[in-house]
N, C-alpha and C positions, 0 to 999 in steps of 0.2 A: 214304663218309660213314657215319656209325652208324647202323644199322638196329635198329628194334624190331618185334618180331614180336608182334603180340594176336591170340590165340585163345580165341575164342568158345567155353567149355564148356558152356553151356545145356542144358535139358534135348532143347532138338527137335533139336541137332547129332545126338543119337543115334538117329535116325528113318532107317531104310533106306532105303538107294537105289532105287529100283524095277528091277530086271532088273540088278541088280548080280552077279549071280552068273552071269551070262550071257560067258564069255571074260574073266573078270576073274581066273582061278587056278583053285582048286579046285571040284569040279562044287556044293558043301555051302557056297562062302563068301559071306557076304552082307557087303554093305560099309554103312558108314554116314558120314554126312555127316562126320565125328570122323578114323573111316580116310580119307577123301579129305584131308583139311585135313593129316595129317599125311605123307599121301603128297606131297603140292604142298611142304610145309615141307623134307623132304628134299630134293627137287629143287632146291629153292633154294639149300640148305645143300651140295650135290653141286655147283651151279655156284661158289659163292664158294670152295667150298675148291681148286676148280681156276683159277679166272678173278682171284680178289680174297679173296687167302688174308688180308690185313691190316685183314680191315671185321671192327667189332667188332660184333656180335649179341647182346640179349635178348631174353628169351623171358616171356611179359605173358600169362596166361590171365584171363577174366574173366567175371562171369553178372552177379547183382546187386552183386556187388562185383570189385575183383582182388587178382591177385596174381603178384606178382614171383616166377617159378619159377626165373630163370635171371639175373642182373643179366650187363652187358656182358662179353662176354669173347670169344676169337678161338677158342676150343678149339668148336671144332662139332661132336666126337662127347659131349663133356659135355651140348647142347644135346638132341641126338639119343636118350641117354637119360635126357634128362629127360621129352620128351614120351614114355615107355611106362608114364611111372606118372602119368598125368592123370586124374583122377576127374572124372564129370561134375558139374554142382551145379544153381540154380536157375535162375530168367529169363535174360533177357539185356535190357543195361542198358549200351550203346555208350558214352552218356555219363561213366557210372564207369569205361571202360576209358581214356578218353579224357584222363583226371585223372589215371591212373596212368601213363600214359604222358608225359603232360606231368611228373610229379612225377619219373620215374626218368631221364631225361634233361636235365630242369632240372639236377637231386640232381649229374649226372654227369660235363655238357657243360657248363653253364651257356646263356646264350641268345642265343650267338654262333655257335655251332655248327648246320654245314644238318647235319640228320636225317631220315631215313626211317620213315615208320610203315605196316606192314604189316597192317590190321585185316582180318580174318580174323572170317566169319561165315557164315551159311545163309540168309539174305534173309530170317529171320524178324526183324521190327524189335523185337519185344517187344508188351506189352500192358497198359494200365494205366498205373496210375503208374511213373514212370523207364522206360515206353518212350519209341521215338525220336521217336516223333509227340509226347507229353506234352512232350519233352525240347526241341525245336525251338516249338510253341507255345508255350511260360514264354521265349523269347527279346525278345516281344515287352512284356515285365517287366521291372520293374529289379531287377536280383539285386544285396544288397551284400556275402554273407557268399561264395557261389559262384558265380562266375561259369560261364558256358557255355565249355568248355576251349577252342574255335573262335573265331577263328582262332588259331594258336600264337603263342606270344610271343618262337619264337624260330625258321628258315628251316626252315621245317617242310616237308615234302612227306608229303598221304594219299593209299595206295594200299589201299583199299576192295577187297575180293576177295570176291563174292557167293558161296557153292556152290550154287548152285540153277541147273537148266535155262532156258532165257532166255523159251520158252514157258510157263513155272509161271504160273500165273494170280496165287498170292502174290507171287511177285516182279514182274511186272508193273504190280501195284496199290500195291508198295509204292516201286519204283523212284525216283519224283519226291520222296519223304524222303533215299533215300539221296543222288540227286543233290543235292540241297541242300548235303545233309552237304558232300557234296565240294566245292560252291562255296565255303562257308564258310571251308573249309582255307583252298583261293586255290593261289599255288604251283606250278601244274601238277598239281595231283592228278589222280585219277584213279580211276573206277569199272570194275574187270572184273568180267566172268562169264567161265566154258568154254565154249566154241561147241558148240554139237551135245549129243545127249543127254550127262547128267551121268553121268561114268565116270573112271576112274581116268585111263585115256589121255587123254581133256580135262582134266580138272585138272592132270596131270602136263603139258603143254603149255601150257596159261596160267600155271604158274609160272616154267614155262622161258622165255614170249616176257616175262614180269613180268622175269627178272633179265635178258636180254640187255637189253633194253631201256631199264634204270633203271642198271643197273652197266655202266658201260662203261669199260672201264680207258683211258688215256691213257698212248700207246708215242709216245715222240717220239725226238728226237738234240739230244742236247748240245754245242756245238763252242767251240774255242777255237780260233782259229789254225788251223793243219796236226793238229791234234789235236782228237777228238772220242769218242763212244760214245754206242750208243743207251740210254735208260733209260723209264724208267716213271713215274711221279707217282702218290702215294699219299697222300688220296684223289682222285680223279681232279678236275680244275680245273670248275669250273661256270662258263659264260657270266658275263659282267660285264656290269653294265647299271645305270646309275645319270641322274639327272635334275640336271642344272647351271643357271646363275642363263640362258645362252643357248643351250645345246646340252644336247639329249641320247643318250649311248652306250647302244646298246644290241646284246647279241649279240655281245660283243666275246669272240674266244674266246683261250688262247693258242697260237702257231703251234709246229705240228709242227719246229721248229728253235729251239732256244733257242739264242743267242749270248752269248758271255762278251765283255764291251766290257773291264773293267776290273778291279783290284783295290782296295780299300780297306781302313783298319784299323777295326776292328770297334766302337773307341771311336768313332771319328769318325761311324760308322753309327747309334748310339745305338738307338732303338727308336721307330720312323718306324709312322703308321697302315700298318696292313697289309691288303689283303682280304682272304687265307686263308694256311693254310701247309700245305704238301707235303711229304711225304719223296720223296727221290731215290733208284731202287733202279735199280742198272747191268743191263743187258742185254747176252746175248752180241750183240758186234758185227763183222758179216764185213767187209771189205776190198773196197772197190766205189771205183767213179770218186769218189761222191759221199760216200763214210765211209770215214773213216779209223779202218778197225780190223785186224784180224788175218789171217792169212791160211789157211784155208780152204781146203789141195790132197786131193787122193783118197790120198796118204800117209799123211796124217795119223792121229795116232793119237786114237778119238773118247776111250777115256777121258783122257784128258789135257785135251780140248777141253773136257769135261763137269767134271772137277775147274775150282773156281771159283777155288783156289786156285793155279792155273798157269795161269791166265788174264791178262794183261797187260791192264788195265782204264783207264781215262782217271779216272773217278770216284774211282777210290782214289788215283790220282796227285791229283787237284785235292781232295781233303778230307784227303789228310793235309800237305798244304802248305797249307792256310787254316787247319787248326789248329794248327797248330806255330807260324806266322807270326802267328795270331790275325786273319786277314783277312777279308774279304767280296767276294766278285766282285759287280758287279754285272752283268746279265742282262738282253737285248735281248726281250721275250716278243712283244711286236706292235709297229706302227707307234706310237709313244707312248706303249709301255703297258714299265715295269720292274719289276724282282724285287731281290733279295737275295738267293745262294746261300752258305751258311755252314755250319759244322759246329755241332750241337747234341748235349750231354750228356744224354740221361735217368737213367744215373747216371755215377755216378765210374767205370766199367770198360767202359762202352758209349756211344759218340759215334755220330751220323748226319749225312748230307750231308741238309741241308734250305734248302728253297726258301720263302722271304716274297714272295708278292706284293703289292705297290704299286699304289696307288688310280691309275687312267688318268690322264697328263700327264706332262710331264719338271720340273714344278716339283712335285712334291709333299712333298718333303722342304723345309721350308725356309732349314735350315744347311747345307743342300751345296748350293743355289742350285739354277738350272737345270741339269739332268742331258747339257745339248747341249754346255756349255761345261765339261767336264769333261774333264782330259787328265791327262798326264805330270807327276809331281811334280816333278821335272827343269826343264818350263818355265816351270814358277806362281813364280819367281823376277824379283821387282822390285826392281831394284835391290842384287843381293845378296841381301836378305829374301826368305826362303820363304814363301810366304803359306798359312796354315791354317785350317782350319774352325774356328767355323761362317764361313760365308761372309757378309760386310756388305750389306745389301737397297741396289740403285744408285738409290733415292729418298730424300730426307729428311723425316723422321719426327722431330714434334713431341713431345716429353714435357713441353713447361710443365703437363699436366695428365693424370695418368696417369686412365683409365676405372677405374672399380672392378670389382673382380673376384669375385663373388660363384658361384664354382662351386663353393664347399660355403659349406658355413652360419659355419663361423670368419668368413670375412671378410666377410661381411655384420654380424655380431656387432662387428667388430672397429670398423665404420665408423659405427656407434652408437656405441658406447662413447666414440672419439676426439670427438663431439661432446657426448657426457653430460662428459666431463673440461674441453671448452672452458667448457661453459657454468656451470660450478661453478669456475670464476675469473673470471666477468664482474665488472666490466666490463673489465678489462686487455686479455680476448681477447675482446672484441666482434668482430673484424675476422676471428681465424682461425675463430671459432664459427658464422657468417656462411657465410662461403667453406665449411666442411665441408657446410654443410646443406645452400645451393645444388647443391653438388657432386653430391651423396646423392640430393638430390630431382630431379635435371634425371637421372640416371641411372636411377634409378626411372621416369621418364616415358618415356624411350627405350625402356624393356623392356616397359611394361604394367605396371608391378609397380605399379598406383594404391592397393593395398590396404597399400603399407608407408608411406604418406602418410600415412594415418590410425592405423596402427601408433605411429609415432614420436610422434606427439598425444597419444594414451594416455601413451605412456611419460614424455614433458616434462610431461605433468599432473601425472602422478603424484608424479615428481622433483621437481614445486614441492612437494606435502604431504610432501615427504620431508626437506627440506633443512635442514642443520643451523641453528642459532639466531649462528653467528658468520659465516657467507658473508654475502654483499653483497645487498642486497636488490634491485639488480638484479637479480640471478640470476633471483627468480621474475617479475620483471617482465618479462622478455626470454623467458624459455619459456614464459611464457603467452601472448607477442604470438606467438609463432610457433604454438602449437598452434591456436590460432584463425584464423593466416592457412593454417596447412596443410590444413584443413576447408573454404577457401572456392575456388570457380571459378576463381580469378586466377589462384592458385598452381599450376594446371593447364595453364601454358602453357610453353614451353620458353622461353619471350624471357622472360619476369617471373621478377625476382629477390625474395626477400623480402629486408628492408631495415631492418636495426634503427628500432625504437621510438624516438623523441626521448622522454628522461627528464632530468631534472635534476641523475643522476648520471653522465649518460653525458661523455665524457671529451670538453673544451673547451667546452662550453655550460654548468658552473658558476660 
């Protein structure tokens, strides 16, 4: 997943290590909190480019303010010199990195995307205004123009990295801020220090257990049939864990054996909720009882083995037959849990084998039906007739009265207006004027929305001062009985309908 890196530039990062010069290089080098932060960043950057060459990494320095020295990119020796031309600056001001970091991930991922934030500092919290202490007290404020960037707004994970000795008396006292910080996150985050006196070989060590720990790539097997290959998933799948109206999954992870059940055409797939997407990246696969791959004698010639391109692959057989054919396997990932495996273009000259995974249950798509009953196009024949998606729900479902659909603001708009147009023909359409408003108003009550009750008052008030001199004088007589019954009690019940007015124009009582 995306990782962002903030480093703390402040003034006290440049404060020597104590006995820094002691087995650290040179008899004359004295190290400072600045040089360890960047020795820890290599390390990092030395495990991704061997472990998890496809995470994309920026680079976030910050005091009293920040700045973007490095926006997302895979190239880690561009990152690498960037950090040799970092100038120190002022305080330090976690909060401002915290806004910049929310800002260049929003800007880049939007807030669907899990990300990693790496904050990097020397346990000094700051002092004064826009320290962390200042910064965590104004919480208990109403902020309208800034909010406090914690929690994220989008599957954020902080990993907090102190450089200070765990005995420092300063970081000791300041500790229960930074922990807060971290609760705040949520997520799993997480507070380090270096064990043991502060030195190059502890920080170099806490960033190396920081990436085994946090990146952990996901090597599984793909199979089909008598046909298979091992592969990779890029970026690696994160536990599933969601809360339902009687059950809740948690920890669902998915199994080291993906199985292809089926194929489908890629229309028929449409664009189903999905929880994440993966890229598929093949692995060399040897020939065992249990995998069906190559074969692997003391003969063998290893450059040959090693060219990717005389490698006999299963992955490239199944993504250049999903794209040619336009297809979509679907994908066995756990007990009740599927995927989607398809070829996707990032551009016109370059496709990849990628994996959608599927919210937990075999009904989640609801034009392909239940995923259990799903077979051979061959059998789906009744009577002749091939039968196609979407698939018909085996309940019947009432439309004498469609609900109204108010998921953007047009059609909320829409279902006003249809009754502003009835009620500027009354009285002819007493009876559809009626039925819209019921309609509108019993809709309104189901959602909570009591504030567009009084809404619509306003509006038919106003409509009566508005109304031309040739309409029916019904017309204001009837939106005034209703703005006045939609202000009262009665009309707050889902059983009470309101009820045209008896007028002496209304239609059979003249």
């Amino acid at each position: 997943m995306p990782t962002v890196i903030a480093l703390d530039v402040s003034l006290s990062m440049r404060r020597t290590v104590v006995g820094s010069n002691q087995g650290e290089g040179s008899q004359n080098e004295q190290l400072t909190r600045h040089h360890l932060a960047i020795h820890g960043i290599h390390t990092l950057l030395n495990y991704l480019q061997s472990h998890s060459k496809l995470e994309f990494v920026s680079l976030i320095v910050f005091s009293s303010l920040y700045e973007i020295v490095c926006p997302f990119t895979r190239d880690y020796d561009l990152i690498r010199a960037k950090l040799q031309s970092i100038e120190e600056c002022d305080k330090t001001c976690i909060e401002s990195a915290l806004h910049g970091v929310n800002n260049v991930i929003i800007s880049e991922w939007g807030t669907t995307t899990a990300c990693q934030v790496i904050l990097i500092t020397d346990g000094n919290p700051g002092v004064g205004l826009m320290s962390l202490s200042d910064s965590l007290n104004s919480l208990n404020f109403p902020r309208d123009t800034n909010p406090f960037p914690l929690p994220f707004t989008y599957p954020g994970k902080l990993i907090l990295v102190c450089l200070a000795s765990q005995s420092d008396p300063s970081l000791v006292s300041c500790l229960p801020l930074y922990q807060k910080l971290v609760d705040l996150a949520g997520n799993q985050s997480i507070l380090l220090t270096p064990e043991g006196q502060l030195s190059k070989s502890s920080v170099v060590n806490c960033f190396k257990n920081l990436a085994e720990t946090n990146y952990i790539s996901f090597q599984g097997y793909l199979k089909c049939g008598h046909l298979g290959s091992r592969i990779s998933l890029s970026p690696p799948p994160t536990p599933y864990s969601k809360k339902y109206d009687f059950e809740t999954v948690t920890g669902l992870t998915v199994s080291k054996t993906i199985e292809l059940c089926g194929f489908i055409s890629v229309a028929d797939v449409g664009s189903p909720t999905a929880v994440s997407r993966h890229l598929i990246l093949p692995m060399l696969t040897e020939k065992t009882s249990s995998m069906h791959g190559i074969s692997i004698d003391e003969d063998s010639d290893i450059e040959d083995i090693t060219d990717e391109g005389k490698i006999p692959s299963f992955c490239v057989l199944l993504h250049g037959a999903l794209k040619v054919e336009n297809m979509a396997a679907l994908c066995l990932l756990n007990t009740d849990w599927y995927g989607f495996i398809y070829s996707w273009a990032d551009t016109k000259k370059k496709s990849n084998l990628m994996l959608t995974v599927l919210e937990y249950g075999t009904d989640v798509v609801p034009w392909l039906g239940n995923f259990r009953n799903l077979g051979s196009i061959h059998l789906s024949s009744n009577n002749g007739e091939v039968v196609s998606f979407p698939v018909r729900p085996s309940e019947k479902r009432s439309y004498s009265q469609n609900a109204p659909s108010w998921i953007r603001q047009v059609g909320l708009q829409s279902d006003i207006q249809k009754i502003l147009r009835h009620a500027r023909k009354l009285p002819e359409k007493t009876q559809n004027f009626y039925k819209e408003l019921n309609r509108l108003r019993r809709a309104a009550l189901s959602l909570g929305f009591i504030e567009l009750l009084e809404g619509l008052a306003l509006i038919l008030e106003r409509e009566c001062t508005l109304l031309p001199s040739n309409l029916h004088v019904d017309c204001a007589i009837q939106m005034g009985h209703v703005a006045e019954m939609l202000r009262k009690p009665y009309s707050r019940e889902l059983k009470n309908n309101i009820t045209p007015i008896r007028t002496k124009f209304t239609p059979g009582d003249q």
